[in-house]
C-alpha positions, 0 to 999 in steps of 0.5 A: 784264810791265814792266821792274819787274817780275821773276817770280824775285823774287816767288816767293822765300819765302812768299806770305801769304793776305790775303782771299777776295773774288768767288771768288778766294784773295788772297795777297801775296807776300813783296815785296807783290805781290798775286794771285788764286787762283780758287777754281774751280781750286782742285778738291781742293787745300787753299790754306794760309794761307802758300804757298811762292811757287814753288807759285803761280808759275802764278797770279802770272804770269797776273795780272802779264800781266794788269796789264801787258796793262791798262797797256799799253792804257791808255798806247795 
């Protein structure tokens, strides 16, 4: 992750559902940080339209390390 990019303050509040798209729940934190949620992980778990951002830090780190990783092979 960059310098920018602090996990603690995009998982203070509540991230909001934004779309459904190839397999994914898209939510968007309070700071407009936006993420997928897999629906093949989702088994029995019910995503509400708002998701306390705490609950989905798994899925907000995966994608923020995803975007540095591209933006670092990008730069190189």
């Amino acid at each position: 992750m960059n310098a920018e990019f602090k996990l603690k303050d995009q998982i203070a509040g509540t991230a909001t559902f934004v779309r459904a798209r190839a397999g994914n729940l898209w939510y968007r934190t309070p700071i407009g940080f936006e993420f997928p949620v897999p629906f093949s992980e989702l088994e029995e778990a019910t995503f509400e339209a708002e998701i306390k951002g705490s609950f989905l830090i798994r899925y907000i780190r995966k994608h923020a390390d995803m975007i540095a990783e591209a933006r670092k092979e990008t730069v190189e």
